[in-house]
mmCIF file as gemmi writes it, N, C-alpha and C atoms, coordinates in Angstrom:
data_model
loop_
_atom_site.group_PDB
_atom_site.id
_atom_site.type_symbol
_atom_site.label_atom_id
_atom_site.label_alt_id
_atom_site.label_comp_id
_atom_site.label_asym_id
_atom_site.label_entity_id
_atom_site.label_seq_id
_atom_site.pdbx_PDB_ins_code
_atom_site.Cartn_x
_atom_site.Cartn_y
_atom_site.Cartn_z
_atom_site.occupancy
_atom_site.B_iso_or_equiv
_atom_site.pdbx_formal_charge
_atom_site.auth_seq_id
_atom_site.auth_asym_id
_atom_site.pdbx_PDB_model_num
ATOM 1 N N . UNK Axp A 1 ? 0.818 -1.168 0 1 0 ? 1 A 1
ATOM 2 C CA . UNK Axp A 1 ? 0 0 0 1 0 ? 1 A 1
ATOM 3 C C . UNK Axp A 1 ? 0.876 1.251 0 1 0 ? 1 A 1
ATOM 4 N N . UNK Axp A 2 ? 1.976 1.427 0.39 1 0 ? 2 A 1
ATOM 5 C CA . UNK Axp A 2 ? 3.003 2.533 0.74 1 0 ? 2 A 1
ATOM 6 C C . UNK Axp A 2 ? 3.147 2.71 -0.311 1 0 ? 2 A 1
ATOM 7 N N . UNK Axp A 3 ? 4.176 1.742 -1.38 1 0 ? 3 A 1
ATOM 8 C CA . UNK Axp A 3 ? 3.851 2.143 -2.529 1 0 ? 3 A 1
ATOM 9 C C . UNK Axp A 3 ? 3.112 3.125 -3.625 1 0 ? 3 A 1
ATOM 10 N N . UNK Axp A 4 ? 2.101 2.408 -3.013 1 0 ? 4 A 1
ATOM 11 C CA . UNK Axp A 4 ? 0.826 3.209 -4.216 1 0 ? 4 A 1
ATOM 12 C C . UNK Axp A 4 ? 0.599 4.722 -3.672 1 0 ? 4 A 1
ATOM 13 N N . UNK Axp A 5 ? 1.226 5.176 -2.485 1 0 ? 5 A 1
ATOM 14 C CA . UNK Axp A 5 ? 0.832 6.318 -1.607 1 0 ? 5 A 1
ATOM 15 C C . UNK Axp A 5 ? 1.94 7.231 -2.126 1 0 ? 5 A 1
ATOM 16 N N . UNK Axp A 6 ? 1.979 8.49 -2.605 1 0 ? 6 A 1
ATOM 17 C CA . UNK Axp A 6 ? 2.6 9.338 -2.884 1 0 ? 6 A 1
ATOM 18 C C . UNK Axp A 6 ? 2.22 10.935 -2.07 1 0 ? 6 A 1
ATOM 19 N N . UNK Axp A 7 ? 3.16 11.485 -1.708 1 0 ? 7 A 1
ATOM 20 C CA . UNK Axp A 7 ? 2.866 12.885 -1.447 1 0 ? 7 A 1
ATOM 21 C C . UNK Axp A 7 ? 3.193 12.863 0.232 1 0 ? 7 A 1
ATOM 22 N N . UNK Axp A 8 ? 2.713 13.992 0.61 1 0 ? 8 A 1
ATOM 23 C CA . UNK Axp A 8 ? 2.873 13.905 2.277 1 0 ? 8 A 1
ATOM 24 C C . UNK Axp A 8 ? 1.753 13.361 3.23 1 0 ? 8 A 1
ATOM 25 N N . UNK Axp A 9 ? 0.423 12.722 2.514 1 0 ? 9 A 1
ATOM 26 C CA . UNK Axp A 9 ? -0.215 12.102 3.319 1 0 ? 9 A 1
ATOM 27 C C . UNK Axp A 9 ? -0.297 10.427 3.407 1 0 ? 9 A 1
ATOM 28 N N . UNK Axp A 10 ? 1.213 10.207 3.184 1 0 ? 10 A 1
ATOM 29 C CA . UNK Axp A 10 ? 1.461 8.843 2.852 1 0 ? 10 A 1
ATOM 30 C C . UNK Axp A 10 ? 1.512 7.979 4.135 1 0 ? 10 A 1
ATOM 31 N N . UNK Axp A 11 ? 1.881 8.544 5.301 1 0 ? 11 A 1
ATOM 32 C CA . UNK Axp A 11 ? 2.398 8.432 6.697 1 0 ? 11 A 1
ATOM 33 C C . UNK Axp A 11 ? 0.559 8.163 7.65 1 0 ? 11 A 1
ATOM 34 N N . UNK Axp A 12 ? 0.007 9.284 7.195 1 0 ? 12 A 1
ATOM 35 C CA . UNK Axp A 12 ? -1.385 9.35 7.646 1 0 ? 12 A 1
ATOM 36 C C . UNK Axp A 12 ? -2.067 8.616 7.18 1 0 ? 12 A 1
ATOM 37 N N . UNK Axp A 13 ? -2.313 8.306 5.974 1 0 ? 13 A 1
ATOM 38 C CA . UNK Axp A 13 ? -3.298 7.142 5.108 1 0 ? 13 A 1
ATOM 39 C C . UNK Axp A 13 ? -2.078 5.407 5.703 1 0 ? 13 A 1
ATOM 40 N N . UNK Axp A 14 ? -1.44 5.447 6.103 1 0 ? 14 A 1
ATOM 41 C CA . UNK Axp A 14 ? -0.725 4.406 6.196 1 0 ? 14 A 1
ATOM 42 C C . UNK Axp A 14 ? -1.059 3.895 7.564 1 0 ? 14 A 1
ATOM 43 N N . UNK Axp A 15 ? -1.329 4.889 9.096 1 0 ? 15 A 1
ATOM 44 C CA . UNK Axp A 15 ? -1.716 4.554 9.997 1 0 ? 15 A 1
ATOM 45 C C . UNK Axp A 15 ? -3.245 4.804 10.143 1 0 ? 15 A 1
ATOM 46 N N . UNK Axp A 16 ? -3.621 5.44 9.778 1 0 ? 16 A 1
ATOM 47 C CA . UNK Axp A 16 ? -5.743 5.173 9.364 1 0 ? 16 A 1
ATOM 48 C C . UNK Axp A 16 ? -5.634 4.078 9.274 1 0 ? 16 A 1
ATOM 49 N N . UNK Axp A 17 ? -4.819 3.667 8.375 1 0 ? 17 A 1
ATOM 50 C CA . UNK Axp A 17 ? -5.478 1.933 7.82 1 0 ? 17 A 1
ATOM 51 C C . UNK Axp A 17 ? -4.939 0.848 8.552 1 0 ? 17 A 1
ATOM 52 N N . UNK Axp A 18 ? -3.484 1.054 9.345 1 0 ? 18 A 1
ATOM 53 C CA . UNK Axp A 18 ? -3.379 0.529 10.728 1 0 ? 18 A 1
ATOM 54 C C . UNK Axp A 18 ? -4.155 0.47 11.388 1 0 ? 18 A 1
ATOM 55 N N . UNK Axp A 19 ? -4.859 1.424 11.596 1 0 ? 19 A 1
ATOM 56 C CA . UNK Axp A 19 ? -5.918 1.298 12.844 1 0 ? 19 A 1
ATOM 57 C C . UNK Axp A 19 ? -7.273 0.864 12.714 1 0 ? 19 A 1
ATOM 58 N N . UNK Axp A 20 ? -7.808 0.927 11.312 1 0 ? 20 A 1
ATOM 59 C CA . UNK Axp A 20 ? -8.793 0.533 10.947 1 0 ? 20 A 1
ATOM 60 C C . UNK Axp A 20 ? -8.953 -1.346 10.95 1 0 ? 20 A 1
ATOM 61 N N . UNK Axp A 21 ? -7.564 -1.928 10.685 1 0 ? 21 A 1
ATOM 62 C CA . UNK Axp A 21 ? -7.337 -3.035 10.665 1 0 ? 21 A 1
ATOM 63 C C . UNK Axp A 21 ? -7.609 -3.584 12.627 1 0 ? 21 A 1
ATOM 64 N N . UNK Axp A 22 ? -7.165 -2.71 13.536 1 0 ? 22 A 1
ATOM 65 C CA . UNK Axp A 22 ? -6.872 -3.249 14.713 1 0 ? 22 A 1
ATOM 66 C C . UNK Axp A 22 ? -8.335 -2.614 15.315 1 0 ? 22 A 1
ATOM 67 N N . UNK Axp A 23 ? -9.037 -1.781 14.784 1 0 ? 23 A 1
ATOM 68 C CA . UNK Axp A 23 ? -10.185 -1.441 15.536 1 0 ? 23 A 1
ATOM 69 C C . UNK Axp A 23 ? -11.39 -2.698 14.852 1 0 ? 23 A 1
ATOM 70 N N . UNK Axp A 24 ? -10.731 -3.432 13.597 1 0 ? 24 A 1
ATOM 71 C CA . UNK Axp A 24 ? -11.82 -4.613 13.298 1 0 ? 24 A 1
ATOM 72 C C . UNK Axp A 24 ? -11.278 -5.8 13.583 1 0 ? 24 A 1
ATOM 73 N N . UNK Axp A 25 ? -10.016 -5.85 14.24 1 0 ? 25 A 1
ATOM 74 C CA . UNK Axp A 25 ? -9.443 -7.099 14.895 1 0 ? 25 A 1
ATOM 75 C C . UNK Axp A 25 ? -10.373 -7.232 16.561 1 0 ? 25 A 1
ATOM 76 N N . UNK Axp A 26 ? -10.497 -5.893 16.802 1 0 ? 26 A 1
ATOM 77 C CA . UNK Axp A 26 ? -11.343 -5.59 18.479 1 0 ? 26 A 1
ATOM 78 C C . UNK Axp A 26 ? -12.936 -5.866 17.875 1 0 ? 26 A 1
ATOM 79 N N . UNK Axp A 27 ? -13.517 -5.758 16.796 1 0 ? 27 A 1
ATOM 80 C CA . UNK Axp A 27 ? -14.82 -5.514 16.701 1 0 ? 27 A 1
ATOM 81 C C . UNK Axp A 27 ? -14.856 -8.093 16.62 1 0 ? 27 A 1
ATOM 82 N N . UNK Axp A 28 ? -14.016 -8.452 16.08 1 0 ? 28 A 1
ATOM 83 C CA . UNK Axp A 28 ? -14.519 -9.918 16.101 1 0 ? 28 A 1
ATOM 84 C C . UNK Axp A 28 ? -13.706 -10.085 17.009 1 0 ? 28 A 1
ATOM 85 N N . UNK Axp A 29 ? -12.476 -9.655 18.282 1 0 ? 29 A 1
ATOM 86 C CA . UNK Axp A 29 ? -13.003 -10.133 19.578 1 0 ? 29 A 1
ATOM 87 C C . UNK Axp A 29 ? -14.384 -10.143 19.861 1 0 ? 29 A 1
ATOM 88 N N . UNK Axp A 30 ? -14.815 -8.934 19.753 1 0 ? 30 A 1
ATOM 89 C CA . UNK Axp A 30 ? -16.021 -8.802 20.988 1 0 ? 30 A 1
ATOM 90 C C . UNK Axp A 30 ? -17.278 -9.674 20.129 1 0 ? 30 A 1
ATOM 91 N N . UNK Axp A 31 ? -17.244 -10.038 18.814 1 0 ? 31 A 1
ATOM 92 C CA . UNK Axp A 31 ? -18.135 -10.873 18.373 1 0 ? 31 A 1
ATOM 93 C C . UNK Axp A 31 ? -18.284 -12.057 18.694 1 0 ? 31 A 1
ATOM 94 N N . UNK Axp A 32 ? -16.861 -12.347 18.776 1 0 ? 32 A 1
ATOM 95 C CA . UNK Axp A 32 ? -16.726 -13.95 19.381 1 0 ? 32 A 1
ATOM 96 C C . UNK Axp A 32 ? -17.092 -14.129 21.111 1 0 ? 32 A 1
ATOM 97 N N . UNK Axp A 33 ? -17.011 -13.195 21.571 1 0 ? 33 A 1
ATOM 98 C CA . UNK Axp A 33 ? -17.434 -12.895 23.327 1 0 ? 33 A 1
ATOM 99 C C . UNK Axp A 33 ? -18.729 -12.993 23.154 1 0 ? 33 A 1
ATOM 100 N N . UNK Axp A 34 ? -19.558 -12.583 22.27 1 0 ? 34 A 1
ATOM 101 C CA . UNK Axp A 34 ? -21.128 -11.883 22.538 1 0 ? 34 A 1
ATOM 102 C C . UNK Axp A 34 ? -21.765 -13.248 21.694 1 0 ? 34 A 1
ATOM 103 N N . UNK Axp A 35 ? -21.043 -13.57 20.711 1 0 ? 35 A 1
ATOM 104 C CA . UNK Axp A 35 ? -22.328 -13.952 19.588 1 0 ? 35 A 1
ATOM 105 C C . UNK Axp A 35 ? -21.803 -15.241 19.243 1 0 ? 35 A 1
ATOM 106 N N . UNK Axp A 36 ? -20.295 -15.746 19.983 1 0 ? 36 A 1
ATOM 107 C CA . UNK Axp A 36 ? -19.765 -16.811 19.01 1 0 ? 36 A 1
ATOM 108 C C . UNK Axp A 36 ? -19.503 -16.908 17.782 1 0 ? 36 A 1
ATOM 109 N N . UNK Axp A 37 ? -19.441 -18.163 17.144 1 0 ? 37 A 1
ATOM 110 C CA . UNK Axp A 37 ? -19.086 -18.425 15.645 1 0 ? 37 A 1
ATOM 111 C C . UNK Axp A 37 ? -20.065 -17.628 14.933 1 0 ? 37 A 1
ATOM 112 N N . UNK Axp A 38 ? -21.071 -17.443 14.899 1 0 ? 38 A 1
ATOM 113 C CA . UNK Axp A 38 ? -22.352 -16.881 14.367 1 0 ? 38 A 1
ATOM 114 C C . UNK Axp A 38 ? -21.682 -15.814 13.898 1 0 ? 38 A 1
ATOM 115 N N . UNK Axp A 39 ? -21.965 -14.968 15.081 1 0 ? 39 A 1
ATOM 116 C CA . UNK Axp A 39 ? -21.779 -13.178 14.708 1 0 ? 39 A 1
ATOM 117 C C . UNK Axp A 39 ? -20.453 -13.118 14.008 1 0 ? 39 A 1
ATOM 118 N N . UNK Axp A 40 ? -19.026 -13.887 13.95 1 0 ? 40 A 1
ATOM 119 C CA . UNK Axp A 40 ? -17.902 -13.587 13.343 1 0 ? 40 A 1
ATOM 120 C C . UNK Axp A 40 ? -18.088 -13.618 12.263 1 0 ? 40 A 1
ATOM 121 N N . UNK Axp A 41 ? -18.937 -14.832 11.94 1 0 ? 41 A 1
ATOM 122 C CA . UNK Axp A 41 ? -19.045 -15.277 10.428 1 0 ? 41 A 1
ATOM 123 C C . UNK Axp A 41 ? -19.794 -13.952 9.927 1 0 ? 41 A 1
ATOM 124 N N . UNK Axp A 42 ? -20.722 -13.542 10.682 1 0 ? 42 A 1
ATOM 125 C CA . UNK Axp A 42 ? -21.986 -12.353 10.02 1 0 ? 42 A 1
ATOM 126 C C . UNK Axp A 42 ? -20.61 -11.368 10.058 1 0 ? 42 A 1
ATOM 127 N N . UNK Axp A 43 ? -20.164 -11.071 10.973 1 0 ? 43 A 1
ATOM 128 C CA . UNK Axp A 43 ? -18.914 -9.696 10.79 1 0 ? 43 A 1
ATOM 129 C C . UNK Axp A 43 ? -18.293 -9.952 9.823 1 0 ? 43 A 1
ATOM 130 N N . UNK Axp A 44 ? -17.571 -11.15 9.199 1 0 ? 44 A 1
ATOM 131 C CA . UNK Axp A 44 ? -16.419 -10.992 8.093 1 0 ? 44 A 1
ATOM 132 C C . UNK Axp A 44 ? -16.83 -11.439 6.955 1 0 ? 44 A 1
ATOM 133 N N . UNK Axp A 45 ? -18.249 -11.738 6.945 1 0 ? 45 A 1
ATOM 134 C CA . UNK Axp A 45 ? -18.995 -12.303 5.204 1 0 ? 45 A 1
ATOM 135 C C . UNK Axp A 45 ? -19.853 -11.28 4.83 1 0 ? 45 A 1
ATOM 136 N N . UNK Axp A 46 ? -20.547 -10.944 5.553 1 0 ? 46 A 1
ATOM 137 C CA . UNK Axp A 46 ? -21.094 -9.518 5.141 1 0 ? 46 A 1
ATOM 138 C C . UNK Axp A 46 ? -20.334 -8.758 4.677 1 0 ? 46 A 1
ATOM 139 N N . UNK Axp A 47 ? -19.043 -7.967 5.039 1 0 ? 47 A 1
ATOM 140 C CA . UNK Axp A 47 ? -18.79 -6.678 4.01 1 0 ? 47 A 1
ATOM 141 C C . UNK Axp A 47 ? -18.303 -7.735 3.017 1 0 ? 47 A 1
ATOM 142 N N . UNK Axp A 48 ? -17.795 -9.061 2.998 1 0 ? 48 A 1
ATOM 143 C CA . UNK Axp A 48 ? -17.114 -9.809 1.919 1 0 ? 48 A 1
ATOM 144 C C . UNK Axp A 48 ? -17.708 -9.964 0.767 1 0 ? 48 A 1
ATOM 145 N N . UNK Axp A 49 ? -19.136 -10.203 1.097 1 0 ? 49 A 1
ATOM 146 C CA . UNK Axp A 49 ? -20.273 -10.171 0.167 1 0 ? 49 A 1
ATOM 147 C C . UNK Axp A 49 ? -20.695 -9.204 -0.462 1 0 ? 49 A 1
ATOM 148 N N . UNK Axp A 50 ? -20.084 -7.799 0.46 1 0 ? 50 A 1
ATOM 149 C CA . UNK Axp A 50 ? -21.308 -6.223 -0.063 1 0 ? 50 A 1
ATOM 150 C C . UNK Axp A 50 ? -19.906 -6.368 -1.001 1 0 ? 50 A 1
ATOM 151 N N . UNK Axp A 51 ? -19.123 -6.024 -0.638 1 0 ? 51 A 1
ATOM 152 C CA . UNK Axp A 51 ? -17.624 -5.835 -1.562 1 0 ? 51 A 1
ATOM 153 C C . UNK Axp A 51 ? -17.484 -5.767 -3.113 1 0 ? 51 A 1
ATOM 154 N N . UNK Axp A 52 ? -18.019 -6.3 -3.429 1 0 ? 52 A 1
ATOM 155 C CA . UNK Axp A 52 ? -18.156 -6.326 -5.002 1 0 ? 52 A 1
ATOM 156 C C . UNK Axp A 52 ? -19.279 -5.294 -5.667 1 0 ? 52 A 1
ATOM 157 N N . UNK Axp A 53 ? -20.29 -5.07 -4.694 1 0 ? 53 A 1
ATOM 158 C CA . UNK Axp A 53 ? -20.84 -4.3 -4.929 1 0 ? 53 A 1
ATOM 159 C C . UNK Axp A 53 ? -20.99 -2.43 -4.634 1 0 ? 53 A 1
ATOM 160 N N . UNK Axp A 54 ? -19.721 -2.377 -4.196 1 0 ? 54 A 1
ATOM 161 C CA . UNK Axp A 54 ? -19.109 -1.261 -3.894 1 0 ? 54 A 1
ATOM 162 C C . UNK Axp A 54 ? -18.946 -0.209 -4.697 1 0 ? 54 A 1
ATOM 163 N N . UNK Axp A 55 ? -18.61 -0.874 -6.108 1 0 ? 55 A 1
ATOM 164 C CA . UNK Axp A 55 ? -18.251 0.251 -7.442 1 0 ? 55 A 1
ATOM 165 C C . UNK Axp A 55 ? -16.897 0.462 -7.976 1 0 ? 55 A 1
ATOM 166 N N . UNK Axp A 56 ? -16.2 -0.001 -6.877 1 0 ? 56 A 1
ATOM 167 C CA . UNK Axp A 56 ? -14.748 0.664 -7.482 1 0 ? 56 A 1
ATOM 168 C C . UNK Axp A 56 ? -14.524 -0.739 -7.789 1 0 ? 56 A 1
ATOM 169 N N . UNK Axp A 57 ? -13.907 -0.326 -9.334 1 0 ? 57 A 1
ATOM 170 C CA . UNK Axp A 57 ? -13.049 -1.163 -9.941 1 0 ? 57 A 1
ATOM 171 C C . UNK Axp A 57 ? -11.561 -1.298 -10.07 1 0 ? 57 A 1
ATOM 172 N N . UNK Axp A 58 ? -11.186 -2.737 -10.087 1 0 ? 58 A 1
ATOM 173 C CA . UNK Axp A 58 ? -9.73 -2.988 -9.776 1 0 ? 58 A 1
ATOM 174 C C . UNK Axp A 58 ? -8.636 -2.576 -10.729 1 0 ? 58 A 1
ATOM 175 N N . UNK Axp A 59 ? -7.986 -1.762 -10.175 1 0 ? 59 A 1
ATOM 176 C CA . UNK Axp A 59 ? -6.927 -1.418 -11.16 1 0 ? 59 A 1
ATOM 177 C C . UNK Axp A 59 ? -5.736 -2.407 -11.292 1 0 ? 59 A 1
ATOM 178 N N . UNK Axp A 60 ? -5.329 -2.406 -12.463 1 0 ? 60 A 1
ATOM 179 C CA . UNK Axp A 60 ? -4.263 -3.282 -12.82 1 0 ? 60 A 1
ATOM 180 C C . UNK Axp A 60 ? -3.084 -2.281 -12.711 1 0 ? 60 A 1
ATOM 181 N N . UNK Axp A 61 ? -2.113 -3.099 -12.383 1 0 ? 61 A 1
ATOM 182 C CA . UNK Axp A 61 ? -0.512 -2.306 -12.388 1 0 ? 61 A 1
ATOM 183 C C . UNK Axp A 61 ? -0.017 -1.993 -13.5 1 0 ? 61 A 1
ATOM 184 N N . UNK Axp A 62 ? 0.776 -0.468 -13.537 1 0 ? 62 A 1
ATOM 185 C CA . UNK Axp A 62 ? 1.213 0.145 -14.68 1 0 ? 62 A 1
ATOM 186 C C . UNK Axp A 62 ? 2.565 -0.698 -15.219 1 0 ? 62 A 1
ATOM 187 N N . UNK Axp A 63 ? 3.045 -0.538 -16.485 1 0 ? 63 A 1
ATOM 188 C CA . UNK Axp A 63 ? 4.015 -1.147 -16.472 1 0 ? 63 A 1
ATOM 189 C C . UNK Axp A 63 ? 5.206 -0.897 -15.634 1 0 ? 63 A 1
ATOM 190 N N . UNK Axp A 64 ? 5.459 0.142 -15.053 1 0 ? 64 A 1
ATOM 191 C CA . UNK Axp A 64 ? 5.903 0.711 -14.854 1 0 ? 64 A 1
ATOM 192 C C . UNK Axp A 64 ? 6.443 0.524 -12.985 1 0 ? 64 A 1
ATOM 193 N N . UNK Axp A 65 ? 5.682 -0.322 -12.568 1 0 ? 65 A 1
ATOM 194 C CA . UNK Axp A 65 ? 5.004 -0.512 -11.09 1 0 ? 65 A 1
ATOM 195 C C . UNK Axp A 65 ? 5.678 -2.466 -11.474 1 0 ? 65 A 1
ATOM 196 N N . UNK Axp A 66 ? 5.986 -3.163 -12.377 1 0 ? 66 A 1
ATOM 197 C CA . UNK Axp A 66 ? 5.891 -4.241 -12.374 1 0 ? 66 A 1
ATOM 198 C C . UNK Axp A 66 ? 7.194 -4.585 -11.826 1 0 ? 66 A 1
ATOM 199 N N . UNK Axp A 67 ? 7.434 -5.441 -11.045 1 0 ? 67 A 1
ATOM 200 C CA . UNK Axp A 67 ? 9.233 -5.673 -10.565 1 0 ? 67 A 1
ATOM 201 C C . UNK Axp A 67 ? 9.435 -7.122 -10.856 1 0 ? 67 A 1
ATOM 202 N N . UNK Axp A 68 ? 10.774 -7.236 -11.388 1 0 ? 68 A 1
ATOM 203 C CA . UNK Axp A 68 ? 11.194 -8.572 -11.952 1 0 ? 68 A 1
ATOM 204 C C . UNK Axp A 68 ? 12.189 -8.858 -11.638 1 0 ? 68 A 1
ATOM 205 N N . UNK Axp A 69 ? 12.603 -9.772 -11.072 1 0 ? 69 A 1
ATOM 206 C CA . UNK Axp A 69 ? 13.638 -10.54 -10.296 1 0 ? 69 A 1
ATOM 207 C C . UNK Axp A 69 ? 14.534 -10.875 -11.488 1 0 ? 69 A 1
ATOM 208 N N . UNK Axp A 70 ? 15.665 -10.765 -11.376 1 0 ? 70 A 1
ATOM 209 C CA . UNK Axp A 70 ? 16.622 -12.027 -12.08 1 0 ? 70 A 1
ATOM 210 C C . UNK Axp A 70 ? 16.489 -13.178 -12.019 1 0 ? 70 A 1
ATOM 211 N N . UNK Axp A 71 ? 17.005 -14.124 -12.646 1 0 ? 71 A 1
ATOM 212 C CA . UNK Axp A 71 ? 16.853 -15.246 -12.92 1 0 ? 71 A 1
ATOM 213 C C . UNK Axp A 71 ? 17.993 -15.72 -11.927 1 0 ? 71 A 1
């Protein structure tokens, strides 16, 4: 993701999404406390499912972005 981040809000968009990751690591603790297997499954298949229906489409890498190892 750093990568793809250019400019000076590269640092800020880099820990948002740190935290967004660890504030939904705390949201299926507390699913698994409250609701069990049930509610985790409803927490991590639901947006999995809305997901596609979101709109944004996947960009492919520029050539430019492609890295190739030696042989």
């Amino acid at each position: 993701m750093q990568s793809r981040i250019t400019g000076d809000a590269r640092a800020t968009v880099t820990s948002v999404a740190g935290l967004g990751s660890e504030v939904f690591s705390f949201a299926v603790y507390g699913a698994w406390v409250f609701g069990g297997v049930v509610a985790v499954a409803l927490l991590v298949l639901v947006p999995a499912l809305l997901l596609p229906l979101s709109g944004r489409s996947r960009s492919r890498p520029e050539a430019d972005d492609v890295v190739v190892s030696p042989p």
